[in-house]
Each structure stands twice: as C-alpha cells, then as structure tokens.
mmCIF file as Biopython writes it, N, C-alpha, C and O atoms, coordinates in Angstrom:
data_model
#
loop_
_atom_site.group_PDB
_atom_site.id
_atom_site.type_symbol
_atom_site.label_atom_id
_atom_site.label_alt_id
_atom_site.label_comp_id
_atom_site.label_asym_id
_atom_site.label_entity_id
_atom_site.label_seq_id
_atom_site.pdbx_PDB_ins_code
_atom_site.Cartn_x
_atom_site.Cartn_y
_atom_site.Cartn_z
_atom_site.occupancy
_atom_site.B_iso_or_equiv
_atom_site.auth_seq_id
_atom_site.auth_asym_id
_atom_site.pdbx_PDB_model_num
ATOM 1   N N  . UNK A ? 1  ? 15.104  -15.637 -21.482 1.0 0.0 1  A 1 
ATOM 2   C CA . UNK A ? 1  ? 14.623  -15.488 -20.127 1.0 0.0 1  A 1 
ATOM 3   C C  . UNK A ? 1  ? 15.384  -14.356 -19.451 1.0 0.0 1  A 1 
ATOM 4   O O  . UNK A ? 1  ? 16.564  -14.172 -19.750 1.0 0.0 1  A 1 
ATOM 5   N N  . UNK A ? 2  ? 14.922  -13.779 -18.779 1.0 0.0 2  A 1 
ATOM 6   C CA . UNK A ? 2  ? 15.032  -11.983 -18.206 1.0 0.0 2  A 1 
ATOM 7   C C  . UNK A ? 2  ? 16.435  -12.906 -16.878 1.0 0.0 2  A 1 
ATOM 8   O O  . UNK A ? 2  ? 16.155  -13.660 -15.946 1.0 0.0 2  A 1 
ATOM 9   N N  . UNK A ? 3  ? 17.481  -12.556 -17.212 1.0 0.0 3  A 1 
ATOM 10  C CA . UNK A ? 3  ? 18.302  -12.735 -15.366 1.0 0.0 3  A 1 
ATOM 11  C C  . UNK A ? 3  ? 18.930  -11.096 -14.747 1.0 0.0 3  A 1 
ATOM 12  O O  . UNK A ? 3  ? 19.353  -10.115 -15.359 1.0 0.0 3  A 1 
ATOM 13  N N  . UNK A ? 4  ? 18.784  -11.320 -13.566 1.0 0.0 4  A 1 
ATOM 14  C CA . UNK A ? 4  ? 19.615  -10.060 -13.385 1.0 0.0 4  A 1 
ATOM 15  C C  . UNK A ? 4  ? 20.477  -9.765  -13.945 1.0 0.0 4  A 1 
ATOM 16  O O  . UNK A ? 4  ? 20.963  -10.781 -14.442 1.0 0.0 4  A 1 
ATOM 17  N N  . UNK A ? 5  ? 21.203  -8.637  -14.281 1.0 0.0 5  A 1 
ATOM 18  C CA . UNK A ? 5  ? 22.651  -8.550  -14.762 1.0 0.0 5  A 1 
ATOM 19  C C  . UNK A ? 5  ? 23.771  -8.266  -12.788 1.0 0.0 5  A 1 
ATOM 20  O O  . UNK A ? 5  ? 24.767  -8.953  -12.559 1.0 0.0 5  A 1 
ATOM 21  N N  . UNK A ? 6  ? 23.498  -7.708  -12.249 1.0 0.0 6  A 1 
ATOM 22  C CA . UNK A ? 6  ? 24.006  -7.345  -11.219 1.0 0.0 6  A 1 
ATOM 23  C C  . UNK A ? 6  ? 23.049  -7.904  -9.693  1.0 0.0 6  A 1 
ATOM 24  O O  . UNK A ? 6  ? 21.837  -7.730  -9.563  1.0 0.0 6  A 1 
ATOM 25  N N  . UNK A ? 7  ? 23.916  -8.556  -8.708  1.0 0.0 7  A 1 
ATOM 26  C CA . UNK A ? 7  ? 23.038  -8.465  -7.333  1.0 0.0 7  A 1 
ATOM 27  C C  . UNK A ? 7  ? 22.801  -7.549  -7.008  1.0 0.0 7  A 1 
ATOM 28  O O  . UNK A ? 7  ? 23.576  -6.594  -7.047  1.0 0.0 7  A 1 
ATOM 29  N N  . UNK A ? 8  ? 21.306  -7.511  -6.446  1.0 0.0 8  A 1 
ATOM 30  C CA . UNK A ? 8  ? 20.340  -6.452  -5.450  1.0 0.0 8  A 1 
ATOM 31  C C  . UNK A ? 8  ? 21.507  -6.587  -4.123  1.0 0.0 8  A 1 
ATOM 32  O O  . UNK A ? 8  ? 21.979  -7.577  -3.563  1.0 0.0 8  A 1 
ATOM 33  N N  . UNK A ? 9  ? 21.758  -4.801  -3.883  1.0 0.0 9  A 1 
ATOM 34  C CA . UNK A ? 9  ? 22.413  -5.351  -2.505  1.0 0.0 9  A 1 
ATOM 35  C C  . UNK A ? 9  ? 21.658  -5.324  -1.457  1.0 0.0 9  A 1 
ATOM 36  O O  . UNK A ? 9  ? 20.476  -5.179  -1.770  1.0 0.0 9  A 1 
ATOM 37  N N  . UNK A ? 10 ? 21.813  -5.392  -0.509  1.0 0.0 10 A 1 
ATOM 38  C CA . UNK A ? 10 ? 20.943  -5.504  0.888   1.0 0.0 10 A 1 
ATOM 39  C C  . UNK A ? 10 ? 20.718  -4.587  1.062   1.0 0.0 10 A 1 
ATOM 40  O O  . UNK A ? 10 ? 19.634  -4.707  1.634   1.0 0.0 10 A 1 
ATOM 41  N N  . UNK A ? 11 ? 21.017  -3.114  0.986   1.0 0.0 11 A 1 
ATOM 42  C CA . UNK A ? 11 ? 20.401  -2.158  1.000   1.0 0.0 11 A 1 
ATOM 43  C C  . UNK A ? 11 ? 19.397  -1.879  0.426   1.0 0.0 11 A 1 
ATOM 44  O O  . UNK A ? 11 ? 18.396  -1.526  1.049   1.0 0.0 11 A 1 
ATOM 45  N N  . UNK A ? 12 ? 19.446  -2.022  -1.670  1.0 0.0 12 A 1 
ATOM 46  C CA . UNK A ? 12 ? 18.632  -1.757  -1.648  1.0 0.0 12 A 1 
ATOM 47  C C  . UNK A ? 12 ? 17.618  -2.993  -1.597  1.0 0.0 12 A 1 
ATOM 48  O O  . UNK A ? 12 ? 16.783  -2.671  -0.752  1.0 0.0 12 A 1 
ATOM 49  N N  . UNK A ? 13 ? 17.372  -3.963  -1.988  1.0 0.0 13 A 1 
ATOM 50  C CA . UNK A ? 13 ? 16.503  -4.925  -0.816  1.0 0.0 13 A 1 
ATOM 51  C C  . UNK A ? 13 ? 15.797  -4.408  0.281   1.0 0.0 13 A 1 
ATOM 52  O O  . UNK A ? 13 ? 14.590  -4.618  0.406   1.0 0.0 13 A 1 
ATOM 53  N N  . UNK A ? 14 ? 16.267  -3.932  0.863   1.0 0.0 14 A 1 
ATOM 54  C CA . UNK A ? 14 ? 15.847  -3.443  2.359   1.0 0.0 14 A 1 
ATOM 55  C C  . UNK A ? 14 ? 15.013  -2.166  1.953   1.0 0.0 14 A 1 
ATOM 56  O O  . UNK A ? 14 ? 14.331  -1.589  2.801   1.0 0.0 14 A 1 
ATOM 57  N N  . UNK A ? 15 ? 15.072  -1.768  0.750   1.0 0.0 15 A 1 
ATOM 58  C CA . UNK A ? 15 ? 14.867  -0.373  0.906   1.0 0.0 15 A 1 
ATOM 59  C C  . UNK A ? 15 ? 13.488  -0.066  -0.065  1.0 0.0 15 A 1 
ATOM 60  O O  . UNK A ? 15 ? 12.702  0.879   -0.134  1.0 0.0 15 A 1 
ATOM 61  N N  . UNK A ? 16 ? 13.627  -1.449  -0.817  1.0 0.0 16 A 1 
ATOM 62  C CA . UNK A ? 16 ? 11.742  -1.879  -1.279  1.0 0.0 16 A 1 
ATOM 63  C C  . UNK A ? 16 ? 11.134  -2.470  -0.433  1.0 0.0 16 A 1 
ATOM 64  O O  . UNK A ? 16 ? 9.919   -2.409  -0.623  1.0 0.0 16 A 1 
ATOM 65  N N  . UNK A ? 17 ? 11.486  -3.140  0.608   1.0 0.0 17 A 1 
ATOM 66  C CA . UNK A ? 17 ? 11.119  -3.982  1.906   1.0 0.0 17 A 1 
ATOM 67  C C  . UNK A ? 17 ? 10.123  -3.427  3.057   1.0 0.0 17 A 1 
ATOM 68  O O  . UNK A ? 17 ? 9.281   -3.913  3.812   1.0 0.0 17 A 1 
ATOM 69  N N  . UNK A ? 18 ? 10.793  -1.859  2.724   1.0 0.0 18 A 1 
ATOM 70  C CA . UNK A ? 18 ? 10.525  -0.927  3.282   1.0 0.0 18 A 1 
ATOM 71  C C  . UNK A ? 18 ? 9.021   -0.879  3.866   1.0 0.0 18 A 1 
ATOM 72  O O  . UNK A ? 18 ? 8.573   -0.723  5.002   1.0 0.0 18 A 1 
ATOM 73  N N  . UNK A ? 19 ? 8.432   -1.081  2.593   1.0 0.0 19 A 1 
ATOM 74  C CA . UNK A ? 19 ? 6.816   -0.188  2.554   1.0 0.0 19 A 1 
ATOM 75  C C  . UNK A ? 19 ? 6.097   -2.062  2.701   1.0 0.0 19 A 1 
ATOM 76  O O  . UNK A ? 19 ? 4.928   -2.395  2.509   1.0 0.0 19 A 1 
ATOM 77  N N  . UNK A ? 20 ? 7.150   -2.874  3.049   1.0 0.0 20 A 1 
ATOM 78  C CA . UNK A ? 20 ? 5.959   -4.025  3.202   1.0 0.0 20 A 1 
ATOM 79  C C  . UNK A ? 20 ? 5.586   -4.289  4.943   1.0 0.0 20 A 1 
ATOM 80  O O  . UNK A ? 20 ? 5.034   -5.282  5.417   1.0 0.0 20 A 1 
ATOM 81  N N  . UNK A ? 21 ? 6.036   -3.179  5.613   1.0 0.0 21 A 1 
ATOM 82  C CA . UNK A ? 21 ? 5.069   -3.673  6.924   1.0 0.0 21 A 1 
ATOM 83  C C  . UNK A ? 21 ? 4.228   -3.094  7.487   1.0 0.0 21 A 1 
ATOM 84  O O  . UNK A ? 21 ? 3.974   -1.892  7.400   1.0 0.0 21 A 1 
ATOM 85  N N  . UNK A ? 22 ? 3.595   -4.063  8.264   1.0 0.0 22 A 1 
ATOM 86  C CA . UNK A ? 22 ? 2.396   -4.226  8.974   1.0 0.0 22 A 1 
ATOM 87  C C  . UNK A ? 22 ? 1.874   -2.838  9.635   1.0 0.0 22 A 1 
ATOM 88  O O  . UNK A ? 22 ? 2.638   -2.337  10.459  1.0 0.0 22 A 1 
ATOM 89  N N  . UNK A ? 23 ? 0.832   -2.259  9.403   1.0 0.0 23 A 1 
ATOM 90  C CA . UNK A ? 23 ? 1.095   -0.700  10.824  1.0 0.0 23 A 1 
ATOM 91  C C  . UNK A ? 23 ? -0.460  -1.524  11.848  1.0 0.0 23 A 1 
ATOM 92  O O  . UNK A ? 23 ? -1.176  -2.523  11.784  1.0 0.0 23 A 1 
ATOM 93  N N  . UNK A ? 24 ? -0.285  -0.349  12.664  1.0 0.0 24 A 1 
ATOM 94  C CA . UNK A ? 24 ? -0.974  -0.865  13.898  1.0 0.0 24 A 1 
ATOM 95  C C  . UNK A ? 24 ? -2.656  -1.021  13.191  1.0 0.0 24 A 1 
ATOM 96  O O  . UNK A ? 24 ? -2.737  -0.646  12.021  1.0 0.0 24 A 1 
ATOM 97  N N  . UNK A ? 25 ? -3.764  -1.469  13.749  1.0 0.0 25 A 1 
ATOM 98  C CA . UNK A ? 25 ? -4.836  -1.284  13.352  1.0 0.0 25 A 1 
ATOM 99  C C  . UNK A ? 25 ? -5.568  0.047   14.013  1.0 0.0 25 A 1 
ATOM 100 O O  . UNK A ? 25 ? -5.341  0.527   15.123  1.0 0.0 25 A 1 
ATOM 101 N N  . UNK A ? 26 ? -6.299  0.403   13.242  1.0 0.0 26 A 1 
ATOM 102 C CA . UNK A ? 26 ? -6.763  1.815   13.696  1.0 0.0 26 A 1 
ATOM 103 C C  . UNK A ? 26 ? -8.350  1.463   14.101  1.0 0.0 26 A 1 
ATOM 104 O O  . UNK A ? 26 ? -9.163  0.738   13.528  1.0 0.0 26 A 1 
ATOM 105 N N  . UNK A ? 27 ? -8.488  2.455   15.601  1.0 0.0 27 A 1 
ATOM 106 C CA . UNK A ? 27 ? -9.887  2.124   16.000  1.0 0.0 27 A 1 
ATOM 107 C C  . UNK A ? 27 ? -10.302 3.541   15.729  1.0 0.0 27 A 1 
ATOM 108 O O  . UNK A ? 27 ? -9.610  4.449   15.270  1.0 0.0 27 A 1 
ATOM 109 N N  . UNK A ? 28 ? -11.691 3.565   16.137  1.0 0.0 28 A 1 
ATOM 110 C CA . UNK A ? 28 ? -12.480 4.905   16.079  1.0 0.0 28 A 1 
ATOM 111 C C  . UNK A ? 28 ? -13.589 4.266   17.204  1.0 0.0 28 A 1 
ATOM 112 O O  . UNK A ? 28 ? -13.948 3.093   17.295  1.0 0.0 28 A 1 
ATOM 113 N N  . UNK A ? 29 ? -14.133 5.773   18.271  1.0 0.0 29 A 1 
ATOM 114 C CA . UNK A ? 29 ? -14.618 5.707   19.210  1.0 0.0 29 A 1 
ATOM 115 C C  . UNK A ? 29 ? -16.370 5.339   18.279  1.0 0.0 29 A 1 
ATOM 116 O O  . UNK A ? 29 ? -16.601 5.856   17.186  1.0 0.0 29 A 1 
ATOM 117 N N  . UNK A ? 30 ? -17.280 4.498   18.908  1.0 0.0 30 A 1 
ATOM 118 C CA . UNK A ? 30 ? -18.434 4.616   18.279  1.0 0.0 30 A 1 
ATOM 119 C C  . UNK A ? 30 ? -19.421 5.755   18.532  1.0 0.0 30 A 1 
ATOM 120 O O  . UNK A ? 30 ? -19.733 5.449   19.683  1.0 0.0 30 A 1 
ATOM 121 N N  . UNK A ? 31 ? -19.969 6.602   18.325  1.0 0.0 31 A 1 
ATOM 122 C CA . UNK A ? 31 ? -20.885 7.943   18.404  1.0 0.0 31 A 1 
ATOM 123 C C  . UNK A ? 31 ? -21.862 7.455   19.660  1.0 0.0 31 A 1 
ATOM 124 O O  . UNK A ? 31 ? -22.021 7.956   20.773  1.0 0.0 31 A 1 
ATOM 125 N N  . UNK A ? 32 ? -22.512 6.161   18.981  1.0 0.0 32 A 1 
ATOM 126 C CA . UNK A ? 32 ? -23.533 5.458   19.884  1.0 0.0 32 A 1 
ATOM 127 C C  . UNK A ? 32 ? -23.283 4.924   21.502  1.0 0.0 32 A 1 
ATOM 128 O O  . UNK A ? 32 ? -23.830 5.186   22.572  1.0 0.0 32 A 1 
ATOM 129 N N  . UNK A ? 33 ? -22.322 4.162   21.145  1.0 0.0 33 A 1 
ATOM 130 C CA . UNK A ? 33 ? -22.076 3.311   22.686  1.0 0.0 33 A 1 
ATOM 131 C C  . UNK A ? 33 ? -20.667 3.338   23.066  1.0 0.0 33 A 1 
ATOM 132 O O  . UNK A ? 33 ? -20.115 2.421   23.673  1.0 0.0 33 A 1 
ATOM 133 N N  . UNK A ? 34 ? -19.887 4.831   22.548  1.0 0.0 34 A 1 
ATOM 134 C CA . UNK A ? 34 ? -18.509 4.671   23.318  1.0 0.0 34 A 1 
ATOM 135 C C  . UNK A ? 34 ? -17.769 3.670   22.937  1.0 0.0 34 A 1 
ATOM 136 O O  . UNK A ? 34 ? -16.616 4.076   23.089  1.0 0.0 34 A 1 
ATOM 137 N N  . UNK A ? 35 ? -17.733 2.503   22.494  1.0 0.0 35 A 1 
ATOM 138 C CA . UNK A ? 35 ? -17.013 1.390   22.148  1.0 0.0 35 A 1 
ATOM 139 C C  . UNK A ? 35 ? -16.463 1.740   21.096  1.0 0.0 35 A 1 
ATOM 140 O O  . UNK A ? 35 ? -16.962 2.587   20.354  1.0 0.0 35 A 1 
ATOM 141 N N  . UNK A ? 36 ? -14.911 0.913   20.768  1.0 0.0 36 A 1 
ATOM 142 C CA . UNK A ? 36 ? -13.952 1.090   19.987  1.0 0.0 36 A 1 
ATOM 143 C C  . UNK A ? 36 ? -14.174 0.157   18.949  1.0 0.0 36 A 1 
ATOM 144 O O  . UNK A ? 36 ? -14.199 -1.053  19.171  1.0 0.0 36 A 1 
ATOM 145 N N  . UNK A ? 37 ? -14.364 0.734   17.641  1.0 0.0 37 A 1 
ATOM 146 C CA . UNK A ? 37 ? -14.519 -0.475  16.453  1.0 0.0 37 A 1 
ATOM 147 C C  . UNK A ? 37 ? -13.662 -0.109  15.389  1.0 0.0 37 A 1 
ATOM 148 O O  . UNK A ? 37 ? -12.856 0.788   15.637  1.0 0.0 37 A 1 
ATOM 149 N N  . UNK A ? 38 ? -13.661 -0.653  14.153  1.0 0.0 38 A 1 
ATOM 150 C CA . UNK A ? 38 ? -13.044 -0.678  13.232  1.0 0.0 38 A 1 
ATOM 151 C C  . UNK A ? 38 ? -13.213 0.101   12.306  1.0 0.0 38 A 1 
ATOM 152 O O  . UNK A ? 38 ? -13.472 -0.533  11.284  1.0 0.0 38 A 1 
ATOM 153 N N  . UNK A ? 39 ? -13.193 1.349   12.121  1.0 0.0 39 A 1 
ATOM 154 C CA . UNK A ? 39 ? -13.522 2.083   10.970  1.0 0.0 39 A 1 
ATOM 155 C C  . UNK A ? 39 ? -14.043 1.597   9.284   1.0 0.0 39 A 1 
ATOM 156 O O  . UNK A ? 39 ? -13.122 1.172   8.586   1.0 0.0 39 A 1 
ATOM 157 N N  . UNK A ? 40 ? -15.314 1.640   8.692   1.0 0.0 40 A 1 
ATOM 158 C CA . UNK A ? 40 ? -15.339 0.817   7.848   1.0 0.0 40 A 1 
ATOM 159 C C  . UNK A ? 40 ? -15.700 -0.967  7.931   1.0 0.0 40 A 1 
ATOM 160 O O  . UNK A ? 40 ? -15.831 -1.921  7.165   1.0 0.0 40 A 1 
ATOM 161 N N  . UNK A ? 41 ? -15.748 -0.670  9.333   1.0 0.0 41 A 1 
ATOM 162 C CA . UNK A ? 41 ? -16.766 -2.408  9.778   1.0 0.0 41 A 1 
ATOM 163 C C  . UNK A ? 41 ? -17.863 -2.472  10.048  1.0 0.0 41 A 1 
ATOM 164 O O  . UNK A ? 41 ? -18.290 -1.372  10.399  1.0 0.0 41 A 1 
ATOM 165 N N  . UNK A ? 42 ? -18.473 -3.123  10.064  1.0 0.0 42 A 1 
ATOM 166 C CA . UNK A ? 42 ? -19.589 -3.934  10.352  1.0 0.0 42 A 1 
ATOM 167 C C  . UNK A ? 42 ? -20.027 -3.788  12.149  1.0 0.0 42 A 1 
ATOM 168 O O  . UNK A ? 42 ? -19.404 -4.560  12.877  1.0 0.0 42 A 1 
ATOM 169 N N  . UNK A ? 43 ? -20.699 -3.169  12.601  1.0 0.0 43 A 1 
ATOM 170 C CA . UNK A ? 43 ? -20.851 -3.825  14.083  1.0 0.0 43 A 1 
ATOM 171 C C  . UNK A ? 43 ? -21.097 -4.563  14.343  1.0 0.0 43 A 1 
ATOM 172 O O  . UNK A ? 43 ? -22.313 -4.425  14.210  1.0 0.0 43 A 1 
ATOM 173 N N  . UNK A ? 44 ? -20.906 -5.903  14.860  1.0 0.0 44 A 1 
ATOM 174 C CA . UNK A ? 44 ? -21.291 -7.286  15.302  1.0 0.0 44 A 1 
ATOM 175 C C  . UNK A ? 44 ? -22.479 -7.337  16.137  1.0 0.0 44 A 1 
ATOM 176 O O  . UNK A ? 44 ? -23.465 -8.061  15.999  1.0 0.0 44 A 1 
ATOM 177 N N  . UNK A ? 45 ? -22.213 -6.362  17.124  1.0 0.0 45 A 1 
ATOM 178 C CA . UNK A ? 45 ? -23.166 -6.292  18.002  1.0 0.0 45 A 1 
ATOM 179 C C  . UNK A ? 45 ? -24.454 -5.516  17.925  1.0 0.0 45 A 1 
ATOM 180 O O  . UNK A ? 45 ? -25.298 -5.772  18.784  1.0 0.0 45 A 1 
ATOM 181 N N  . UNK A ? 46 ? -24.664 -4.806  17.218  1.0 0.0 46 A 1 
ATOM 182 C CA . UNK A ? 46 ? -25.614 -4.041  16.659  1.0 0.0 46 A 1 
ATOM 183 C C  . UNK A ? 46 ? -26.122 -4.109  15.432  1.0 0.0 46 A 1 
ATOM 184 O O  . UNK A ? 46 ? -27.220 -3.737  15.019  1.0 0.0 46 A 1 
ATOM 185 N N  . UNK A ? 47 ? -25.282 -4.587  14.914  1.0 0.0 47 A 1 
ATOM 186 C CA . UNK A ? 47 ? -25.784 -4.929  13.053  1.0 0.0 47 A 1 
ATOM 187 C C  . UNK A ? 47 ? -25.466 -3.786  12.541  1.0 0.0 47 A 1 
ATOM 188 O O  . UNK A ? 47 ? -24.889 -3.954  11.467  1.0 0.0 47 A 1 
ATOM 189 N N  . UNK A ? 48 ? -25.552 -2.978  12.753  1.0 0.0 48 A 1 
ATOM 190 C CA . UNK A ? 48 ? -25.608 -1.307  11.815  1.0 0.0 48 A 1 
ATOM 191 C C  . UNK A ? 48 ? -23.856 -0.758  11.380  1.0 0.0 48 A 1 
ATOM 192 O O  . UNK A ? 48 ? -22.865 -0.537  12.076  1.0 0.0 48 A 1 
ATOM 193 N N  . UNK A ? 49 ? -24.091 -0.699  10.053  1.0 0.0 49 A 1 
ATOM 194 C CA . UNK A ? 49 ? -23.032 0.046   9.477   1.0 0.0 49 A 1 
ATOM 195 C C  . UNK A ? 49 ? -23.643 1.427   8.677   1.0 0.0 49 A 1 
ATOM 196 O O  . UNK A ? 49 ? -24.351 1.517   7.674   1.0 0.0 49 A 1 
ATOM 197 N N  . UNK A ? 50 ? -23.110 2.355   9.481   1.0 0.0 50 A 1 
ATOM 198 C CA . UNK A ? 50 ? -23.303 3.937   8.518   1.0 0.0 50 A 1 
ATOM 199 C C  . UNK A ? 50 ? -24.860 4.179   9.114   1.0 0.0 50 A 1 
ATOM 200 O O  . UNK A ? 50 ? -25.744 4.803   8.526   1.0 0.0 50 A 1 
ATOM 201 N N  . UNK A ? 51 ? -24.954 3.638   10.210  1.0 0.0 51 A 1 
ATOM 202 C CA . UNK A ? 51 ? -26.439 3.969   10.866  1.0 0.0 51 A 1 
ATOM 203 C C  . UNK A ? 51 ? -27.233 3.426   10.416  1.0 0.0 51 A 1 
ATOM 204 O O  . UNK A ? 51 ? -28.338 3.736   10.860  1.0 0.0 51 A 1 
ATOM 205 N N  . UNK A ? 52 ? -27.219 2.324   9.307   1.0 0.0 52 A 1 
ATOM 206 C CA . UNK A ? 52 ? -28.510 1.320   9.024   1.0 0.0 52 A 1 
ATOM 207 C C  . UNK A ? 52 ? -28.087 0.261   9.233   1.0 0.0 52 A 1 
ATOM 208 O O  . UNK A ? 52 ? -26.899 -0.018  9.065   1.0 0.0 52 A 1 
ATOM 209 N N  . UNK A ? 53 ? -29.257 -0.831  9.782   1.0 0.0 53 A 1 
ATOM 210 C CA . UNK A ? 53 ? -29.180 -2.128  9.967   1.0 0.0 53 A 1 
ATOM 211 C C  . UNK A ? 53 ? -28.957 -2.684  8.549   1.0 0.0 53 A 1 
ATOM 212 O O  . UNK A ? 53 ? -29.519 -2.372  7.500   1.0 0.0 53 A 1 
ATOM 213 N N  . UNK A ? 54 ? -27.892 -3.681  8.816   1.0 0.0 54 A 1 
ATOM 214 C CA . UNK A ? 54 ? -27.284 -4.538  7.709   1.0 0.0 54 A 1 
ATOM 215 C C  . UNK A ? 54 ? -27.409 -6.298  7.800   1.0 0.0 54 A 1 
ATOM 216 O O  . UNK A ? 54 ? -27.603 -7.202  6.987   1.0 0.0 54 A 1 
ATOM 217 N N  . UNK A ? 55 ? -27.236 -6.220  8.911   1.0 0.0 55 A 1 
ATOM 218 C CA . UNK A ? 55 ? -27.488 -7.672  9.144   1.0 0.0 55 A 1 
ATOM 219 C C  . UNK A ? 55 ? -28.322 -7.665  10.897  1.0 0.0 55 A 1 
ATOM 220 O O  . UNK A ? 55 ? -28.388 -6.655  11.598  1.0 0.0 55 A 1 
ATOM 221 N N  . UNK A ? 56 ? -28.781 -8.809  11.223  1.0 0.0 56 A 1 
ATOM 222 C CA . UNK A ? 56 ? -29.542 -8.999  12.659  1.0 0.0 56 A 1 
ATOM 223 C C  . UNK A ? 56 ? -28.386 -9.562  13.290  1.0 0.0 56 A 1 
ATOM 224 O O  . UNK A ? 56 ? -27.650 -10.464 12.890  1.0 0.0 56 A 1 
ATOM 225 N N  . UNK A ? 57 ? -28.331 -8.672  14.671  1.0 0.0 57 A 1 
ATOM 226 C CA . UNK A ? 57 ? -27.216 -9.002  16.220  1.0 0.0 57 A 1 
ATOM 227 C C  . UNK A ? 57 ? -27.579 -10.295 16.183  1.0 0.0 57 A 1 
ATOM 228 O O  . UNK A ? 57 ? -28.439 -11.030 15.699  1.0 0.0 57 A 1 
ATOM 229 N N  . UNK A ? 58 ? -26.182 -10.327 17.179  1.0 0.0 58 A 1 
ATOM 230 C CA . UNK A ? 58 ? -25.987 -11.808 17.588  1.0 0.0 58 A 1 
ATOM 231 C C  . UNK A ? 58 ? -26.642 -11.939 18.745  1.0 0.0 58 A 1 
ATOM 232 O O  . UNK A ? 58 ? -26.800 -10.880 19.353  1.0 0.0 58 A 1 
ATOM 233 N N  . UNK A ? 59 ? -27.158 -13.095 19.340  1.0 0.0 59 A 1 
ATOM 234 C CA . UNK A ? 59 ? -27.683 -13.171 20.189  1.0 0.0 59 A 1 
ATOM 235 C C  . UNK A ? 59 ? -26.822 -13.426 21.435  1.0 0.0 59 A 1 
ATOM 236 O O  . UNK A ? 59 ? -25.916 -14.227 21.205  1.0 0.0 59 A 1 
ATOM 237 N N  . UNK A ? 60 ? -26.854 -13.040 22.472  1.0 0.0 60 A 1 
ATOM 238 C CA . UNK A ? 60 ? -25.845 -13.247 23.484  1.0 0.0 60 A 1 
ATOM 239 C C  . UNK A ? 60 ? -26.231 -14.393 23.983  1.0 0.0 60 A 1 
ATOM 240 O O  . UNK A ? 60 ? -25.596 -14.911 24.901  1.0 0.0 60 A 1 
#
C-alpha cells in the first residue's frame, strides 16, 4: 500500500488548494431584451437558446 514517505507542508497544501476556488459567475447582456443571463443557458423566460426555441416559456 502506497504511504507518504514525507508530510505535505502547508505550503505546499495550500499551493494545490490553490486552483480549487470558486470565481464569480459570469453574466452577458442579452442582444434581445437587455437582461443579464448566463452565457451558455437556457432562457427561462423566452425558451430560446442560440436564437431558437428549445423549450415553451413559463407562464407567468
């Protein structure tokens, strides 16, 4: 069975740790209605992704 030979120190720990956080979410303005969505989503409110209907709006 594989054991370390030496402890990870906290540095480097910290320093693969590095690349595990979170970044902000990124919006993009919509062309159509000014509203801020998710790049690569779905519109909820419109149905249309990439300018074709994908699924039918929700009904308010």
């Amino acid at each position: 069975m594989a054991v370390p030979k030496r402890k990870v120190s906290p540095s480097r720990r910290n320093m693969r740790r590095s690349h595990d956080a979170l970044g902000a979410n990124s919006y993009v303005e919509d062309k159509e209605t000014g509203e801020l969505k998710r790049p690569h989503h779905v519109d909820l409110k419109t149905g249309l992704y990439k300018g074709r209907q994908v699924i039918t709006p929700k009904a308010d």
